[in-house]
N, C-alpha and C positions, 0 to 999 in steps of 0.2 A: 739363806735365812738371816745373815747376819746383816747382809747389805740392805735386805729389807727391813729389817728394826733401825738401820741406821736413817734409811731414807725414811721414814716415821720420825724419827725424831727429828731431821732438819726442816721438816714440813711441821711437827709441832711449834719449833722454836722460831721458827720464822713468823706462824702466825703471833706466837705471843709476845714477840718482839715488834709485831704490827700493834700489837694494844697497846703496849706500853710506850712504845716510841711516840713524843709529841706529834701534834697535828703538823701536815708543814703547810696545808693551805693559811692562809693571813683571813681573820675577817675584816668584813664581809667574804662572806663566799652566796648569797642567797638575797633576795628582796627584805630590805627591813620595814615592820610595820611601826605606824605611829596613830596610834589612839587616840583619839577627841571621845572626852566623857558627856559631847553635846549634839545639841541636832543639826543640821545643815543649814546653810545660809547664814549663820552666827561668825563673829569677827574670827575666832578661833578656826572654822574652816577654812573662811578666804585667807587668813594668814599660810595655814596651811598646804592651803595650793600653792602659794607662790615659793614656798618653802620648798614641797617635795616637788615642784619641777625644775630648779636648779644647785640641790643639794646632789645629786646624786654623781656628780661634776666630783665631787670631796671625798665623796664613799665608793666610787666606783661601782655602787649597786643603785637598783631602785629604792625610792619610799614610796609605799603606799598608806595612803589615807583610810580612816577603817575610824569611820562615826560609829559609838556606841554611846547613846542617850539612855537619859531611865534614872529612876530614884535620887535626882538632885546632881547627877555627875555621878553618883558611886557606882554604879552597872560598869561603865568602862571603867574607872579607878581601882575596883577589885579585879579586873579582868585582866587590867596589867598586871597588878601587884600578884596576882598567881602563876603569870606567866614565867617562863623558863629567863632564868638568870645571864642569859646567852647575849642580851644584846640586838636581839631580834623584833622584840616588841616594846618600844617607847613608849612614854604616858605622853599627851600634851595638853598638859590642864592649866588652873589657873590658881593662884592664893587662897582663895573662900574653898573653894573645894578640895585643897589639898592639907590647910592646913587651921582653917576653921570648924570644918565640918567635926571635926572630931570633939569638939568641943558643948556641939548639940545632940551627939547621937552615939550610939557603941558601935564601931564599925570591925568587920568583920579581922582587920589586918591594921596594923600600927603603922601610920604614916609618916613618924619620928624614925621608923627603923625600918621599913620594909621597900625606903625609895632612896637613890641616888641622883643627886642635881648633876645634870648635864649642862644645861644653858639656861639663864633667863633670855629667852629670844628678845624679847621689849616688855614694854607696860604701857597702859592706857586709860586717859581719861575719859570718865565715863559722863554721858549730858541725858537731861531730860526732856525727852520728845513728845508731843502730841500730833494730831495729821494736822496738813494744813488749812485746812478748812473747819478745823476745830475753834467751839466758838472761846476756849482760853489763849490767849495773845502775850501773858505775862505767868511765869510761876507763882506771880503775888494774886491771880483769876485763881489758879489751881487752889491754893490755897484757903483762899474765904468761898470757897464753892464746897472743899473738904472739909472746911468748920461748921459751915448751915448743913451738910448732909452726910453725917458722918456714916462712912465704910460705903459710900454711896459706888463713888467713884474707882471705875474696872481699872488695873493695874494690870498690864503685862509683863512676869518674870520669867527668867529662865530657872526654877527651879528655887524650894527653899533653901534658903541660908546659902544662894548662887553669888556672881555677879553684880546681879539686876536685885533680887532680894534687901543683900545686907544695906545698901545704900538708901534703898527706901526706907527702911524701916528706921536707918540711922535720922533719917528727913522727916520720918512719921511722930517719932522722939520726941526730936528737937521741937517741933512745930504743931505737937499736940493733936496732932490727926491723925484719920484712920483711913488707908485705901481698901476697897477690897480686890487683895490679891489672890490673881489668878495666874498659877504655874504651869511654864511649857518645857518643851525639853529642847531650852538654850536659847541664844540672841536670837535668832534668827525666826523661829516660829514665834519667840513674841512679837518680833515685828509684823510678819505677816498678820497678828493677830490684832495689832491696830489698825493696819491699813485696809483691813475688812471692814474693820469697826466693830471687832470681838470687844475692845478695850479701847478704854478713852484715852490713857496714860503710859507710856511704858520708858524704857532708857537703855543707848546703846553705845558704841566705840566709833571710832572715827570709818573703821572699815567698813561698818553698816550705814553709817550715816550720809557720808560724804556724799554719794548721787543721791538715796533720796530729798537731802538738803540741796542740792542743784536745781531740782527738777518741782523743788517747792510741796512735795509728797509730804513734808512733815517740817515742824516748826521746832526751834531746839528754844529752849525756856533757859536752860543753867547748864554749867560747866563745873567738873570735878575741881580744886583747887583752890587756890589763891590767886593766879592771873587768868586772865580772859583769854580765851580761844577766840571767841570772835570779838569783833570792838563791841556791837550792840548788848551781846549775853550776855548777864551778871555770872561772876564766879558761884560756888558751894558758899564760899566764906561769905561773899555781896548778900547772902540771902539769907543766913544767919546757920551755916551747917557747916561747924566747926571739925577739925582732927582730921585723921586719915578715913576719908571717906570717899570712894569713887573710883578708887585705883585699882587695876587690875593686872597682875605681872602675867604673862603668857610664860609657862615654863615647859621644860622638856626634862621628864626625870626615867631613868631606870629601874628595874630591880634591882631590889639589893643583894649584893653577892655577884654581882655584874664583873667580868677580870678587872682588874687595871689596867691590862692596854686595851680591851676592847673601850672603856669609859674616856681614857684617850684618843682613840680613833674617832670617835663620836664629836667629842667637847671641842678637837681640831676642825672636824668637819663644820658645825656649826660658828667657828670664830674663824673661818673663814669665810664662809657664807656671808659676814659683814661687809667684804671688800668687793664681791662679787659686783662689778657694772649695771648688770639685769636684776640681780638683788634689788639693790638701790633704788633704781629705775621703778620697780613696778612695788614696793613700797610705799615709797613716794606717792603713787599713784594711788595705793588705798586711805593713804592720809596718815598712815603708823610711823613712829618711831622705828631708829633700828636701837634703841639703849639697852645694848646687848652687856650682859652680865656672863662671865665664865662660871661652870658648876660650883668652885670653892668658894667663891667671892659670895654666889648666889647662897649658899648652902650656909652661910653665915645670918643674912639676912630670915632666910627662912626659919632657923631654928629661934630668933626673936617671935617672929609671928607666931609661932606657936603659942607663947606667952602673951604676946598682945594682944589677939584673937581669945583669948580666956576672959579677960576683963573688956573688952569689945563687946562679947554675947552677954556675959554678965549685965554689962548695962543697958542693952539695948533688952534683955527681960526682965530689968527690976522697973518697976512700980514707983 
């Protein structure tokens, strides 16, 4: 009797010393997923790919890719931000959706507190496209075609108060005109939705652009900035569209409560992915930046945006 209440108890303490005892596997131990709050074929996917097929080199696990579009980017935004604090499920969104949008609408979860900056992967200047066989040849056509027919003119966006949104309307502002926009869910189906000839007008990144600008599929009119990307196209500023307008940070954030070494695990993986050969290489190829930003660096910047993005919305709805 006695040896049997004692083997009861080494089999109780054993298991409760299995609970409590730390984990010894390291993570990753499992595939991590990484969320795009957009639809497919938008710069944020093709980034993407090229991301999770040689990140995993850093992680020792997979990434997979897991598009979730819908309500402007916030469908996948809150999908992450409920997901388990483990490390397992990434966001990869962009500035206007992470840290504007709160500014137009009551969202279900606090974006100042419910997310951790991992990486600014890069950022990207944004141009304005029409197809090439459209009969505007100059952004100054676009323009006095928008003044004789006002809201005339179809506008392909990814979503309001997106990417493709905030810059219009900063353009529509400045220049006293009205498009009428029409919302998709992300770069990628607006484009498809000009080259149908859903939309006369729309605007993308270098990763959407670059072959159809090859192959002559679409005409670029203007450039995000103060310098010219190409010698021909006038900058934002050549055309009179002043401030920060056009720029898009590609970011990579967690939830919050995520450990501190797993947020370590991650933020290494990703600034190493900068030196990577094949990285570089096929980058390069989509025409992006690598002006990669670490979580702290970036996590500085963003908490500005928060406040910039207050008086950005503000002006672009006052009258």
């Amino acid at each position: 009797m006695i040896r049997r209440h004692l083997l009861k108890f080494a089999a109780a303490a054993m298991m409760l010393g299995g609970l409590l005892s730390p984990a010894t596997a390291e993570y990753p131990e499992k595939p991590v997923t990484l969320v795009i709050p957009l639809g497919a074929g938008g710069s944020h996917d093709l980034n993407a790919r090229v991301i999770s097929s040689i990140i995993p080199a850093y992680l020792n696990q997979a990434m997979i890719v897991r598009l979730t579009p819908g309500a402007g980017g916030q469908k996948g935004t809150q999908e992450a931000a409920s997901s388990a604090a483990d490390g397992y499920t990434l966001l990869f969104t962009h500035n206007y959706i992470d840290m504007l949008q709160q500014h137009v609408e009551n969202l279900p979860y606090n974006p100042n507190e419910d997310f951790v900056s991992i990486a600014r992967v890069n950022y990207a200047p944004i141009g304005i496209v029409v197809r090439g066989d459209s009969p505007f040849k100059t952004f100054d056509d676009v323009v006095e075609y928008a003044k004789a027919n006002p809201g005339k003119l179809k506008m392909a966006h990814s979503g309001n108060w997106g990417a493709l949104f905030v810059p219009a309307a900063q353009i529509m502002k400045a220049k006293g005109i009205s498009f009428n926009m029409i919302p998709y869910k992300g770069g990628g189906p607006a484009m498809q939705a000009l080259l149908k000839g859903d939309a006369e007008i729309t605007m993308g990144f270098p990763a959407t652009l670059s072959s159809l600008l090859d192959t002559g599929q679409v005409r670029l009119l203007a450039t995000a900035g103060t310098e010219r990307m190409v010698d021909d196209v006038p900058t934002f500023e050549e055309i009179g569209i002043e401030g920060d307008a056009g720029f898009m940070h590609r970011v990579v954030l967690a939830p919050a409560g995520t450990p501190p070494e797993v947020v370590d695990t991650l933020r290494n993986a990703f600034k190493a992915l900068q030196e990577d050969k094949t990285y570089v290489r096929l980058m390069g190829r989509l025409g992006e930046n690598r002006d990669f930003m670490d979580g702290p660096d970036y996590q500085k910047m963003r908490e500005a945006q928060a406040n910039d993005y207050k008086a950005l919305v503000d002006d672009i709805t006052s009258n």
